[in-house]
SETOR-773033 format. One record per residue (C-alpha): x, z, y; residue number from 1; chain. Coordinates in steps of 0.1 Angstrom, whole numbers, plus 2048, in hexadecimal, padded with zeros to 3 digits. Layout:
[atom [X; Z; Y]; NUM; "A"]
...
# end
This chain:
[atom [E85; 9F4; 62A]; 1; "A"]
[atom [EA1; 9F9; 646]; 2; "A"]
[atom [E9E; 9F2; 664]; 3; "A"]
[atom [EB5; 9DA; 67B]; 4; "A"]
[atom [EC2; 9DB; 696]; 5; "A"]
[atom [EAC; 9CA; 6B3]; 6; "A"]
[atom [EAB; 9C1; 6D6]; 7; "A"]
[atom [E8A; 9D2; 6D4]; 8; "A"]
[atom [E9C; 9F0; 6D7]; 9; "A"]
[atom [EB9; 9E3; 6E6]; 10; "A"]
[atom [ECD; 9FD; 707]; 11; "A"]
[atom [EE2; 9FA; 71E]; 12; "A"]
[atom [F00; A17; 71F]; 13; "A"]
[atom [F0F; A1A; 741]; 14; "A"]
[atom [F32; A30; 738]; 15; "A"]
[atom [F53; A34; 745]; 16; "A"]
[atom [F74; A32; 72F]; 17; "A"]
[atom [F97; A37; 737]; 18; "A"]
[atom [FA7; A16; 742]; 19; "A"]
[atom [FC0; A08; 723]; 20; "A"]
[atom [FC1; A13; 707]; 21; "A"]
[atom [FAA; A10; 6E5]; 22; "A"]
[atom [F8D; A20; 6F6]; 23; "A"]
[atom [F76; A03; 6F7]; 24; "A"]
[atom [F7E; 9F7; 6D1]; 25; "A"]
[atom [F76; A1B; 6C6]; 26; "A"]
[atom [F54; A18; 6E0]; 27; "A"]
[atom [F4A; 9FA; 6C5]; 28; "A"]
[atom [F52; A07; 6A6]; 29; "A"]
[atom [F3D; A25; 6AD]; 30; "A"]
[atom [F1E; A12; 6B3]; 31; "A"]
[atom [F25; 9FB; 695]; 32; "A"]
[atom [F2F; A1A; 67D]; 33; "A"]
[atom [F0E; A2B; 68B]; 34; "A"]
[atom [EFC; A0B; 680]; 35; "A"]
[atom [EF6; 9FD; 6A0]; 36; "A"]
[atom [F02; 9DA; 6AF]; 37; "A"]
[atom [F14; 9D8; 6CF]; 38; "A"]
[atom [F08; 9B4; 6E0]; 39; "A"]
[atom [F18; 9B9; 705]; 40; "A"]
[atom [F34; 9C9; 714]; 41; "A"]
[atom [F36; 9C7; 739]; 42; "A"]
[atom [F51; 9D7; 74F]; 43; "A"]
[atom [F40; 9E2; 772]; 44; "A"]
[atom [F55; 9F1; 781]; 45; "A"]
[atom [F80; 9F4; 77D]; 46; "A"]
[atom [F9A; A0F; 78D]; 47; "A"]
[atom [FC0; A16; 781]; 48; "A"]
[atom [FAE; A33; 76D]; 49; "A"]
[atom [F8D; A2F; 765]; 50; "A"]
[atom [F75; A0F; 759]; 51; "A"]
[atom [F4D; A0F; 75B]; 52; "A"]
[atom [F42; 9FD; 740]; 53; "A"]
[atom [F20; 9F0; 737]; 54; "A"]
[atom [F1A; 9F2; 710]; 55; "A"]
[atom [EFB; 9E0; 707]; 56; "A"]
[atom [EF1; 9E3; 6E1]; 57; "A"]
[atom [ED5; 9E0; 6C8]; 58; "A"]
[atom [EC5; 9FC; 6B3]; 59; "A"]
[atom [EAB; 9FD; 69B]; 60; "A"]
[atom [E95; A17; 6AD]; 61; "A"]
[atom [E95; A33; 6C8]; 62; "A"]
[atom [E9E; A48; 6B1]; 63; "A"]
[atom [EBD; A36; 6A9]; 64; "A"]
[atom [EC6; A2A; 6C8]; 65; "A"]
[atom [ECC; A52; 6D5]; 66; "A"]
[atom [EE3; A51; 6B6]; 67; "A"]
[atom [EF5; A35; 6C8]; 68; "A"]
[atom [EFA; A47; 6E7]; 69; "A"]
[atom [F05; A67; 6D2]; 70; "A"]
[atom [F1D; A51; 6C0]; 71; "A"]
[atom [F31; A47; 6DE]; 72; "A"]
[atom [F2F; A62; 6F0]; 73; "A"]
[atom [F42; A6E; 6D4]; 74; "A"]
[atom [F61; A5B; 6DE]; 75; "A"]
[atom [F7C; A6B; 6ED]; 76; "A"]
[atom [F81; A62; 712]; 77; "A"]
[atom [F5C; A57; 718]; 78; "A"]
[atom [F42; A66; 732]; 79; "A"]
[atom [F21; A59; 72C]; 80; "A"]
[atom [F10; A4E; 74C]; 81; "A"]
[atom [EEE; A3E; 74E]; 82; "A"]
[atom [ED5; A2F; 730]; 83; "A"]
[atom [EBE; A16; 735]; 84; "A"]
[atom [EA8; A0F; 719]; 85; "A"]
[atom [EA4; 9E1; 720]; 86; "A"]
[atom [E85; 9DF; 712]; 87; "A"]
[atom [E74; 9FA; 72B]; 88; "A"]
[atom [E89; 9EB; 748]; 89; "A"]
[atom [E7A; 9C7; 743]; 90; "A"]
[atom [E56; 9DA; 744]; 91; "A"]
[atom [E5B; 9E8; 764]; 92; "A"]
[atom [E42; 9E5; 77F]; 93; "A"]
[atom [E2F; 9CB; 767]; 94; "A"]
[atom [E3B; 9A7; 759]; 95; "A"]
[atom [E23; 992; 76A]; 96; "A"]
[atom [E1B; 98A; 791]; 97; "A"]
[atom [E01; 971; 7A0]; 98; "A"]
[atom [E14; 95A; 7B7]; 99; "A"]
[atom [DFF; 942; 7CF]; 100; "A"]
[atom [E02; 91C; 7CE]; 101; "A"]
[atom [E04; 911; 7E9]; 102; "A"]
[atom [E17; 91F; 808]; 103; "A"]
[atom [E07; 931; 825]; 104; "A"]
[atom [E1F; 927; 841]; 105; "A"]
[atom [E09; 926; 85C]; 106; "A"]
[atom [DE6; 92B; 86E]; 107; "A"]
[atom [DDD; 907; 85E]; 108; "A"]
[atom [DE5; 911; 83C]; 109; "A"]
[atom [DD2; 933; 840]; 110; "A"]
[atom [DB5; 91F; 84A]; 111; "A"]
[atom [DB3; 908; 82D]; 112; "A"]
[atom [DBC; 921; 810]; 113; "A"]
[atom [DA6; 93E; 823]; 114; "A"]
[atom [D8B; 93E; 83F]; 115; "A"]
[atom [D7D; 92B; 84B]; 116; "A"]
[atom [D86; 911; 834]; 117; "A"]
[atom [D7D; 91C; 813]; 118; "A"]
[atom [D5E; 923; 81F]; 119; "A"]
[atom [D54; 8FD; 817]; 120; "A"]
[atom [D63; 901; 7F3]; 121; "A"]
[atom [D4B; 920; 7ED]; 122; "A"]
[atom [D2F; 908; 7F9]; 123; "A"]
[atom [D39; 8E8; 7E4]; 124; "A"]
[atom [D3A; 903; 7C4]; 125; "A"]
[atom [D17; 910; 7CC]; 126; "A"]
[atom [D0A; 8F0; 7CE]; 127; "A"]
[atom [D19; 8E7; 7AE]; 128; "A"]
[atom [D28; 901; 79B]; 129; "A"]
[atom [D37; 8ED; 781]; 130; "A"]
[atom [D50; 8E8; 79F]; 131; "A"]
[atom [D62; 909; 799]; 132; "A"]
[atom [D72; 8F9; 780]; 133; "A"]
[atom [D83; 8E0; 798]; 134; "A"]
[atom [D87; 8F1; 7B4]; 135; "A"]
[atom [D92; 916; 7A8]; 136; "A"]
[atom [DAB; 92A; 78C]; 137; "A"]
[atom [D90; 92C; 778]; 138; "A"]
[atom [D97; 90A; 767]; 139; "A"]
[atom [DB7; 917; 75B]; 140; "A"]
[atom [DAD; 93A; 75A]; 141; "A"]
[atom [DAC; 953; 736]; 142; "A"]
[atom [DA3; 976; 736]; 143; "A"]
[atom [DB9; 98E; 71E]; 144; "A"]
[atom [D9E; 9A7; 716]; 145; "A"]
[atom [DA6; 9C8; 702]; 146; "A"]
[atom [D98; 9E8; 702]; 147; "A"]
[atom [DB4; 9F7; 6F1]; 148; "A"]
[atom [DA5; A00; 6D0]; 149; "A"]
[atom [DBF; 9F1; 6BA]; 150; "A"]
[atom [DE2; 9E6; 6CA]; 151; "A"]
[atom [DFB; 9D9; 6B4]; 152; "A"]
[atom [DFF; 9F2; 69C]; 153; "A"]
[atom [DFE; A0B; 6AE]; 154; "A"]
[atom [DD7; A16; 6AB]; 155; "A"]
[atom [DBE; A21; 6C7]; 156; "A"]
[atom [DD9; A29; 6E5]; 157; "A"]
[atom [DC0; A1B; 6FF]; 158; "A"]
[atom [DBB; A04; 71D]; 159; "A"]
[atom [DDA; A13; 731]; 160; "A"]
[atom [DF4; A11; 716]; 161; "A"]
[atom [DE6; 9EE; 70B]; 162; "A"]
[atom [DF0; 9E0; 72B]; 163; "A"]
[atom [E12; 9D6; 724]; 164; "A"]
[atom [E06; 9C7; 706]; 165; "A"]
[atom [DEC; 9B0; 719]; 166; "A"]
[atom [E05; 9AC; 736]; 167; "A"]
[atom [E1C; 998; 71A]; 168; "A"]
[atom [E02; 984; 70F]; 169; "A"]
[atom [DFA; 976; 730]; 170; "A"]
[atom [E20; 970; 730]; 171; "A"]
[atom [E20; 95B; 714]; 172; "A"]
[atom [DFF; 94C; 71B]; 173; "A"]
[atom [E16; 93E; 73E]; 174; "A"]
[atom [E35; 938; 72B]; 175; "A"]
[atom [E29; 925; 710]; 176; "A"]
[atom [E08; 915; 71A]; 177; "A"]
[atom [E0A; 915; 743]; 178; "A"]
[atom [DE8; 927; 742]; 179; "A"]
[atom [DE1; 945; 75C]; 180; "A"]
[atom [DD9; 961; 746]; 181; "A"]
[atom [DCB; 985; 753]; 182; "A"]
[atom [DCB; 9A8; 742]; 183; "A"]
[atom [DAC; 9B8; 744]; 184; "A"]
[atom [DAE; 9DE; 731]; 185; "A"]
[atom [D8E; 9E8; 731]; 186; "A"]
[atom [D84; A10; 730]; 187; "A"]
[atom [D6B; A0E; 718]; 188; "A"]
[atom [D6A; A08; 6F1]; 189; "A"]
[atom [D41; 9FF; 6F4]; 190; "A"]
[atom [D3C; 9DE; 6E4]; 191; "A"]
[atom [D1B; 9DF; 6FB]; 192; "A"]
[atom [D2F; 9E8; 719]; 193; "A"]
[atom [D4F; 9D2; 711]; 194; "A"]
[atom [D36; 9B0; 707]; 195; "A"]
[atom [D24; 9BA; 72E]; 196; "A"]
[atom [D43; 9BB; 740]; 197; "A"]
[atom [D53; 99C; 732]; 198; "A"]
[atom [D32; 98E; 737]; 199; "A"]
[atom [D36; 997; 75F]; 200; "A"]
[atom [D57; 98C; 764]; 201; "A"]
[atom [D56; 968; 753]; 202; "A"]
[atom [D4F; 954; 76D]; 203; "A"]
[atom [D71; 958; 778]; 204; "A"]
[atom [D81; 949; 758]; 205; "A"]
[atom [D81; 92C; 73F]; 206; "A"]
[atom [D88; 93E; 723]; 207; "A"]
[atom [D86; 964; 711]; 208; "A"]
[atom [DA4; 96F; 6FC]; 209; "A"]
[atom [D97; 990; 6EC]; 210; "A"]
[atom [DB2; 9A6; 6E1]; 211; "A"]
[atom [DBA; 9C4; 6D0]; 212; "A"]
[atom [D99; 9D0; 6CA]; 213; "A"]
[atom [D94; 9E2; 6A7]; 214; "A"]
[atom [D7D; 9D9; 68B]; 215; "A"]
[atom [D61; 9D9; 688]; 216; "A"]
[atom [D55; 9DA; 6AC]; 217; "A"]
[atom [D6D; 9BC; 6B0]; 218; "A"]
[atom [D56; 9A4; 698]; 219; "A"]
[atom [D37; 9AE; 6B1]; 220; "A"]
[atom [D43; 9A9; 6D2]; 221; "A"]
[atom [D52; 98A; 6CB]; 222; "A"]
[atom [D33; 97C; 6BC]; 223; "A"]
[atom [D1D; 983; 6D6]; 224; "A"]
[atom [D36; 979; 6F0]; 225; "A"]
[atom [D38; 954; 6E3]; 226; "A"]
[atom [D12; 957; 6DF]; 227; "A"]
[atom [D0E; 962; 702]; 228; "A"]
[atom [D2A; 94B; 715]; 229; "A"]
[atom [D2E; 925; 71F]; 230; "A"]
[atom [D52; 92E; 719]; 231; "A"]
[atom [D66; 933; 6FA]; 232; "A"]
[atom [D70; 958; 6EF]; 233; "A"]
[atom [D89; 959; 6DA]; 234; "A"]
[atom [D99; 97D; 6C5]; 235; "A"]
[atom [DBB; 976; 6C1]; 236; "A"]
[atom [DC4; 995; 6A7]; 237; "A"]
[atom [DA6; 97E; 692]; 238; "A"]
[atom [DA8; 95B; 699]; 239; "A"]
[atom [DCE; 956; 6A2]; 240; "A"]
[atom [DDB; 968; 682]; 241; "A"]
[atom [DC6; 955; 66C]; 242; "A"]
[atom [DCF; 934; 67B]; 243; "A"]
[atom [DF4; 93B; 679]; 244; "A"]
[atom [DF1; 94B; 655]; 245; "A"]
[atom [DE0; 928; 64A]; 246; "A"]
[atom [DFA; 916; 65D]; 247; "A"]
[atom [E15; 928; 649]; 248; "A"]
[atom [E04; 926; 628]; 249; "A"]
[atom [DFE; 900; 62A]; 250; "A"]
[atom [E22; 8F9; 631]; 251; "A"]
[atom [E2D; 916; 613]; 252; "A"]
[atom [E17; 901; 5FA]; 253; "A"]
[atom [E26; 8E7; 603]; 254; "A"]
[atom [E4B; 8F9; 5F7]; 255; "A"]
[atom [E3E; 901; 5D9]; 256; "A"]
[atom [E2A; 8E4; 5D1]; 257; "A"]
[atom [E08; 8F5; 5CD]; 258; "A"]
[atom [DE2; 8E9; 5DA]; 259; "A"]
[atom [DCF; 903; 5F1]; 260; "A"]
[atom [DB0; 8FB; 5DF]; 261; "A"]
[atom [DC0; 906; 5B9]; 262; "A"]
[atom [DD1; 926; 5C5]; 263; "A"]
[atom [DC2; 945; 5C3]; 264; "A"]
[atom [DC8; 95E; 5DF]; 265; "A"]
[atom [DCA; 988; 5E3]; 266; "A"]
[atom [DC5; 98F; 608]; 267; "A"]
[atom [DCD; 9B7; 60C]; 268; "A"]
[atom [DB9; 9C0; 630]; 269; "A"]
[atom [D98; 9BC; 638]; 270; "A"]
[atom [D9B; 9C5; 65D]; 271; "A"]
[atom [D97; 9AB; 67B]; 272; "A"]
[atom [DB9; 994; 66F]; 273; "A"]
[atom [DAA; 999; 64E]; 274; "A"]
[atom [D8A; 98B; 64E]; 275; "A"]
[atom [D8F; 96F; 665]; 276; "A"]
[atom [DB1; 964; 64C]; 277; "A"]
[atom [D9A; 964; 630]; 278; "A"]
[atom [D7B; 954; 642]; 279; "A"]
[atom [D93; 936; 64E]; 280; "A"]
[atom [DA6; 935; 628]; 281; "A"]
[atom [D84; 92F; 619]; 282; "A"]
[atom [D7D; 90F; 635]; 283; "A"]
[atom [DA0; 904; 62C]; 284; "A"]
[atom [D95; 900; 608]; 285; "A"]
[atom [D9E; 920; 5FB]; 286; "A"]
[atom [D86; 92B; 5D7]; 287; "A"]
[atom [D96; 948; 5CA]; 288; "A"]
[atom [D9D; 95F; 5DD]; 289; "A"]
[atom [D9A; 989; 5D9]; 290; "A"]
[atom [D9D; 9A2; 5FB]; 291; "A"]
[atom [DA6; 9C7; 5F9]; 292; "A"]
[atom [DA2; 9E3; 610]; 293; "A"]
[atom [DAB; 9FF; 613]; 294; "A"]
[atom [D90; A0F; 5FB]; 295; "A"]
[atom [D9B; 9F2; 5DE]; 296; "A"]
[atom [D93; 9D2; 5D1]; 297; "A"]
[atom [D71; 9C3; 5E8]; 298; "A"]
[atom [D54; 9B9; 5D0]; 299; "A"]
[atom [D34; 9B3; 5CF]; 300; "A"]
[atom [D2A; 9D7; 5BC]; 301; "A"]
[atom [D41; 9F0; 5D3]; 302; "A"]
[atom [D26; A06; 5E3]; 303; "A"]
[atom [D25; A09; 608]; 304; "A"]
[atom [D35; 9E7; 614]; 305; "A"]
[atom [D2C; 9DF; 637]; 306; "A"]
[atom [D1B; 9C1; 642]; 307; "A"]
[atom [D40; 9B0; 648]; 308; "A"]
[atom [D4E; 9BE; 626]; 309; "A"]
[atom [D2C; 9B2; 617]; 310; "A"]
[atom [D34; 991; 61F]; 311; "A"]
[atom [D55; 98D; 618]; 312; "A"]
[atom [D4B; 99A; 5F0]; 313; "A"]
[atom [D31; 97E; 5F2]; 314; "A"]
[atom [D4E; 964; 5F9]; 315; "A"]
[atom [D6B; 973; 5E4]; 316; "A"]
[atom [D70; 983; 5C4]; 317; "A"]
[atom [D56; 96C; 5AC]; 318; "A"]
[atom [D67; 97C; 58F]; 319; "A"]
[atom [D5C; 9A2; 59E]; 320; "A"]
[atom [D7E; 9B1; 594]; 321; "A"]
[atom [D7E; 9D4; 59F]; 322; "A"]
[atom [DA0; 9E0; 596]; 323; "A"]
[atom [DB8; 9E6; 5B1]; 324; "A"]
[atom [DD1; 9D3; 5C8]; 325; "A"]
[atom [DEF; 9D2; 5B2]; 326; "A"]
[atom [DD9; 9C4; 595]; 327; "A"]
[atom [DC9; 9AB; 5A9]; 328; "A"]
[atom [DEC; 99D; 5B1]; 329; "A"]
[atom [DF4; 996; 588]; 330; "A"]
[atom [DF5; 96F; 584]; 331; "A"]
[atom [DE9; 965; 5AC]; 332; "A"]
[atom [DF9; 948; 5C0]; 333; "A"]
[atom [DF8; 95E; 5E4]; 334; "A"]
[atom [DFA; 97A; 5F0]; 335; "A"]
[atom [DF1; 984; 617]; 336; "A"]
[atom [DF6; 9A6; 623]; 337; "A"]
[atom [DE5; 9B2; 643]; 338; "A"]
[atom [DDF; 9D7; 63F]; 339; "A"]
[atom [DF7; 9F3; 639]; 340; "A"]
[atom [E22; 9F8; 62C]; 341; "A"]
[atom [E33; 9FB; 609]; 342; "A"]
[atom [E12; 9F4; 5F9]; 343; "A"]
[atom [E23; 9DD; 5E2]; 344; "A"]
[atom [E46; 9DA; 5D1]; 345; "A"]
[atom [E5B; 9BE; 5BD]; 346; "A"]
[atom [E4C; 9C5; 59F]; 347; "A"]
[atom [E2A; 9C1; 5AB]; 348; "A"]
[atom [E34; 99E; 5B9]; 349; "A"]
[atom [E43; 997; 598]; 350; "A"]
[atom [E21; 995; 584]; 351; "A"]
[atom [E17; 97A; 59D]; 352; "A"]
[atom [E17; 956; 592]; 353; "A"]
[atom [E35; 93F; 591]; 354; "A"]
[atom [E40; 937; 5B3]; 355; "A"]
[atom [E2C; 94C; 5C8]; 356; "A"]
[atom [E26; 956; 5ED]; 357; "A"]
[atom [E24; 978; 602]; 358; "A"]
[atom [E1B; 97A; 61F]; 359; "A"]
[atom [E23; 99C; 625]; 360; "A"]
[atom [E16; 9A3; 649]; 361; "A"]
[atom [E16; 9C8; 653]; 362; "A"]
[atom [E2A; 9CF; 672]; 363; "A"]
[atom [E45; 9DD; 676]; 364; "A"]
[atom [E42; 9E7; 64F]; 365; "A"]
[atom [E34; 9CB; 63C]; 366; "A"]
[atom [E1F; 9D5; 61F]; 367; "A"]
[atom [E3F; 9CE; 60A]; 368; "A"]
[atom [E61; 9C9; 60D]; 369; "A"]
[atom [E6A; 9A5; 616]; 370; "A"]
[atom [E8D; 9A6; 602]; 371; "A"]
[atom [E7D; 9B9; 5E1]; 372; "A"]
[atom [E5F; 99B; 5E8]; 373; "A"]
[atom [E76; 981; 5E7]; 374; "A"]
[atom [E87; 984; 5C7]; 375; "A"]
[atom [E66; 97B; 5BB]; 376; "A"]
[atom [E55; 965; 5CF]; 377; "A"]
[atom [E5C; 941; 5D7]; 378; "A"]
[atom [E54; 946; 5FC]; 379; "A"]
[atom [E51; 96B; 60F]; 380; "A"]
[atom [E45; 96C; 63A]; 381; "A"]
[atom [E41; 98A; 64B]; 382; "A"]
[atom [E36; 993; 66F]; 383; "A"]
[atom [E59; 99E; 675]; 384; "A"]
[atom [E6D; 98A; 68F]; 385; "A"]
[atom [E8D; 998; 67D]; 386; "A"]
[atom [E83; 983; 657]; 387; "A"]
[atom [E82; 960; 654]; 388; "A"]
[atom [E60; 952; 656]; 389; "A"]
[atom [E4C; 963; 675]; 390; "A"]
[atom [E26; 964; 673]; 391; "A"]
[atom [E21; 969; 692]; 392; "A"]
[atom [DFF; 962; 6AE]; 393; "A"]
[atom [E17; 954; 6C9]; 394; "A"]
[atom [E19; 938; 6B7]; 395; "A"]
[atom [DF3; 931; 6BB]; 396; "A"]
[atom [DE2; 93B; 6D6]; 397; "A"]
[atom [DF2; 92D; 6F5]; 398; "A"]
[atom [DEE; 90E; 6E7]; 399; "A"]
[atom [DC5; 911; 6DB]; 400; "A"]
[atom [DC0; 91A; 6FF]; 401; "A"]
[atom [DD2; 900; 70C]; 402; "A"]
[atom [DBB; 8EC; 6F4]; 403; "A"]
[atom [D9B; 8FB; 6FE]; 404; "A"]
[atom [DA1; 8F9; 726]; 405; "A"]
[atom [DAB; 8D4; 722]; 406; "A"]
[atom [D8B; 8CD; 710]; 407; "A"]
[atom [D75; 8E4; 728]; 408; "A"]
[atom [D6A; 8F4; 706]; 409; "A"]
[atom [D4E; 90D; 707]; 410; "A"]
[atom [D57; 918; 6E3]; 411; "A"]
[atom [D73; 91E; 6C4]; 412; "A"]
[atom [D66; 90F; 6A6]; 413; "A"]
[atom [D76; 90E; 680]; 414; "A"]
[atom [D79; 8EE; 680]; 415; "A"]
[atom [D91; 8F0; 6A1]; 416; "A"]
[atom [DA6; 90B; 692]; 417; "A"]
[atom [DA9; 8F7; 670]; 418; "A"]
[atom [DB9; 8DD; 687]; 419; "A"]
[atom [DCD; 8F7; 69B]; 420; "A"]
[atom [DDD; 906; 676]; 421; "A"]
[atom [DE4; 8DB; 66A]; 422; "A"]
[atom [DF2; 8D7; 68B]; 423; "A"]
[atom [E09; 8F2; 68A]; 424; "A"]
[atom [E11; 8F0; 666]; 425; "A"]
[atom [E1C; 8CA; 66F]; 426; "A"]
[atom [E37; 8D5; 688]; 427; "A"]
[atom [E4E; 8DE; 66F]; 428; "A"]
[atom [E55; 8BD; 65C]; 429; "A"]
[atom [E5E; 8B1; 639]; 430; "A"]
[atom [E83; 8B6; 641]; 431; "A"]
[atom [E82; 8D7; 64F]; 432; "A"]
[atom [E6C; 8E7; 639]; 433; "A"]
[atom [E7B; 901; 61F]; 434; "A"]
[atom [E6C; 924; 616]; 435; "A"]
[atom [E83; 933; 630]; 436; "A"]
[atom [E70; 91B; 649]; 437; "A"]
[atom [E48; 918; 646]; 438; "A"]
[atom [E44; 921; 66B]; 439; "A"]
[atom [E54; 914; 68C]; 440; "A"]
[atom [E61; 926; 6A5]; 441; "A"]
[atom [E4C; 931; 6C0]; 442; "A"]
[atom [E65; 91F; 6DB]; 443; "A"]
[atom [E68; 8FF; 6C7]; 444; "A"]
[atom [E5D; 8E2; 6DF]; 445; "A"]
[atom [E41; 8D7; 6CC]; 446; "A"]
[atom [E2D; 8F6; 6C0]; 447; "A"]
[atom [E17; 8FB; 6DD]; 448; "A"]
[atom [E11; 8D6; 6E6]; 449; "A"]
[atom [E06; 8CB; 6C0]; 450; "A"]
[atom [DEE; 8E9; 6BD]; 451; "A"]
[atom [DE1; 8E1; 6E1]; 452; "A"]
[atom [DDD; 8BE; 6D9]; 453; "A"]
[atom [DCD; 8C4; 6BA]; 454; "A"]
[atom [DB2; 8DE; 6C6]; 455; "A"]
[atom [DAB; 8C9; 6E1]; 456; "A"]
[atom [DA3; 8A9; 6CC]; 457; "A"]
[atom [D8B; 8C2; 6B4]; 458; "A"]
[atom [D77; 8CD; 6D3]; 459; "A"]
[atom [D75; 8A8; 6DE]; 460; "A"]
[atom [D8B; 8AE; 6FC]; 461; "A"]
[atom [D9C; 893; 712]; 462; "A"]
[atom [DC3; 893; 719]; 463; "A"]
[atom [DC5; 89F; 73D]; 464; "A"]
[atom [DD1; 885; 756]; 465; "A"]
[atom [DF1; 895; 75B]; 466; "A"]
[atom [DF9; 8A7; 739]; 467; "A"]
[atom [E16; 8BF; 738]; 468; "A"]
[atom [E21; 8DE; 728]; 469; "A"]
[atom [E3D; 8F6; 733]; 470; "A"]
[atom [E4E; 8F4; 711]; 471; "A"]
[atom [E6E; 8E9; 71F]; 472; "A"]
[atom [E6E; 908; 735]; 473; "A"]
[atom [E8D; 91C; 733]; 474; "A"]
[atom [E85; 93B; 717]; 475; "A"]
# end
């Protein structure tokens, strides 16, 4: 599969050119003939002689953005000047910044916000310490806790190099849900060590977002952190992937006609997203369903499962087929990819049953391609932003915490999730729905206030007295 061109990997060329003349035609032919797509052209600077010309344009990686650069500096009459690389430029000194709220204009204001004033806050919080809630952040308050173990796709890079990572998803947490989200990167990949220090710092905070943390040390420390805590603890890379796949899956059904409790399912990835898709398919009502990994087909006779694979042969595969992926496939209604690329092609997809789905979820190479997929199947997704139907976590969990802190939850149960997949799955409507549109967009008005809404009513929550969501914010 080729890659696109993407703002990802979008730059900005500072170059001069002569003035009149064909220069700057030639300037966009270039980038188009080297496969690029030129999105801005800004003139800086002007003399009789000379013009200083801004070239901003999309490539489909570094690689191919230097090709760019090469490309018009190839053109007769142009000096290349400066590159900036937009993605880096927006990450510079950080994306996020705590702002106060309320002004400190004077002595008086220092005394109330700071000593001695806050003094009697500190006292009305010992004396009641359900208080904090009321009368601090921590009301409104999530932790985005990683120890850099698994980031994206990228593997075990670490708690430095996870940062910007968490730093976005305290963005988005803002943006979407108005909740005050912090990046904590931990330097240690101890489940002991990460459940103590999570444990330390809770008090702070109404809510745990656990993210990035690999399998399987991810299914312990989450377990014995909503074991431990009065507050709910929630592992995104688990929980929000499966609640969006179901949400996307109801709505596909629903193009093709088919009942989630009569199809039968071949989930490839038995990893963190994996197990908690599966675990939430079977509460949805799915009964035949069969999970590979990367050592095959997951039965109840394959030596050596651990306690996780054990259980998931135990729920799955009643038939004990123990071929391989591909042959699983032959006659099933679904298909959900979360594990590795080019696993698959069209003719695999082909044996499936009549109007089928793939979910074919491996990022940036899905496990196969979406365009040899959808000569096949009646409905294809991907975790691509540049192929119609998006699975994608944003969609999720701003709003489930927005759920949870309105309720003052102290957990994350199925049954809150379930509602959280129907909710979102309801967004799109009868007469938007088509297999090019399963999912919403993550900035449509409604996304983040349904799923709220909806987690909040499962954790038997109350509508806050003054209810309102920044989904009108400019994107």
């Amino acid at each position: 599969m080729t890659a696109l061109p993407s703002v990802s990997y979008s730059i900005t060329v500072r170059l001069e050119v002569p003035a009149g003349g064909s220069t700057v035609s030639k300037l966009t032919t270039a980038v188009e003939q080297a496969g690029g797509l030129v999105t801005a052209l800004d003139v800086t600077a002007s003399g009789h002689e000379r013009l200083r010309i801004d070239v901003t344009c999309a490539a489909a990686d570094t690689e191919h953005a230097g090709r760019l650069v090469e490309a018009m500096r190839a053109v007769p009459g142009v000096e290349i000047g400066r590159v900036s690389d937009r993605t880096f430029l927006m990450h510079l000194g950080g994306k996020i910044s705590m702002e106060a709220k309320h002004p400190i204009r004077n002595r008086d204001d220092l005394s109330m916000i700071y000593t001695p004033g806050v003094a009697r806050v500190c006292l009305a919080i010992a004396a009641n310490p359900d208080d904090a809630r009321r009368l601090t952040i921590k009301r409104n308050s999530v932790a985005v806790v990683t120890d850099g173990s698994a980031v994206l796709g990228l593997g075990n890079i670490g708690p430095k190099a996870a940062l910007p990572v968490m730093e976005g998803k305290a963005a988005l947490f803002k943006r979407f849900a108005g909740i005050d989200a912090w990046p904590l990167c931990l330097d240690t990949q101890d489940p002991d060590a990460i459940v103590q220090i999570v444990k330390a710092i809770a008090p702070g905070f109404a809510g745990i977002n656990l993210e990035d943390i690999s399998a399987p040390r991810c299914f312990e420390i989450e377990a014995r952190l909503r074991e431990e805590l009065d507050i709910p603890v929630f592992h995104d890379d688990q929980h929000g992937t499966a609640v969006v796949v179901l949400a996307a899956l109801y709505n596909a059904l629903r193009v093709v006609s088919k009942d989630i409790t009569n199809v039968r399912v071949v989930l490839s990835g038995a990893g963190a997203a994996g197990t908690a898709i599966l675990k939430l398919l079977l509460a949805a009502g799915v009964k035949d369903a069969i999970v590979a990994d990367v050592d095959g087909i997951i039965h109840t006779e394959r030596e050596g499962l651990s306690p996780e694979l054990r259980w998931i042969a135990e729920n799955t595969n009643a038939a004990k087929y123990s071929g391989n992926l591909k042959g699983a496939l032959a006659g099933a209604d679904v298909f959900i990819g979360v594990s590795a690329p080019n696993i698959l092609n069209g003719a695999d997809i082909a044996t499936m049953n009549d109007d089928s789905i793939v979910f074919a979820l491996a990022n940036p190479v899905p496990e196969v391609d979406p365009s040899e997929a959808g000569e096949h199947a009646a409905v294809v997704a991907t975790g691509r932003s540049d192929y119609p139907n998006q699975i994608n976590n944003v969609l999720v969990f701003p709003g489930v915490f927005r759920g949870l802190l309105d309720a003052q939850s102290s957990k994350v149960s199925v049954e809150m999730e379930l509602a959280a997949a129907k909710a979102l799955a309801g967004v799109v409507t009868d007469d938007e729905l088509n297999a090019t549109y399963i999912v919403p967009s993550v900035f449509h008005p409604e996304v983040h206030t349904r799923v709220a809404h909806a987690v909040r009513d499962a954790a038997g929550g109350k509508a806050p007295a003054h209810e309102s969501y920044p989904d009108d914010a400019p994107a």
